[in-house]
C-alpha positions, 0 to 999 in steps of 0.5 A: 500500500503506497500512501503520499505525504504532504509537506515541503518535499511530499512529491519525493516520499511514498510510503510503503507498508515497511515504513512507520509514520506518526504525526504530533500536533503542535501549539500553533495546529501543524501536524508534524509529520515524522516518517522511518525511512529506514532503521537509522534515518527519519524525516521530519516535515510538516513545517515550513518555518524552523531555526536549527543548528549543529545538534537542534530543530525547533519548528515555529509551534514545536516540537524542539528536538536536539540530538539526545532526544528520544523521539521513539515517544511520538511512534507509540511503540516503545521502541527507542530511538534517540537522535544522533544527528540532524541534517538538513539537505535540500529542504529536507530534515533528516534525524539520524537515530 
């Protein structure tokens, strides 16, 4: 079952069956969207305005996330997955766990 994404760069994912997506609704209403694209690498889209530096991203409305950071919370199901880079390419966030 492919499904498409929406955000900046929605005409480039698909998501296959193999691939975990969640959504978190920050303060200003955006749904952040964070999606496994494989054990190691998830993206995060759904935003348009963010400041980020070496080791943060914080999204206008949130959620910050710092390299550190657990963000297995936002998946439900327990398994842990703390972030150990972020990098920004071409548009696109990529948290690497």
């Amino acid at each position: 079952m492919l499904r498409a994404l929406k955000g900046p760069f929605a005409s480039e994912l698909k998501l296959t069956h193999f691939m975990k997506q969640t959504k978190y609704n920050n303060r200003y209403g955006d749904d952040i969207v964070f999606t496994e694209l494989s054990k190691t690498e998830i993206v995060m889209s759904g935003f348009e305005h963010y400041r980020w530096g070496d080791d943060f991203i914080d999204p206008s409305g949130g959620p910050f996330i710092k390299v550190g950071i657990d963000i297995g919370v936002y998946f439900n199901d327990k398994k842990e997955r703390k972030v150990k880079a972020i990098d920004v390419k071409e548009g696109k966030i990529i948290l690497v766990v």
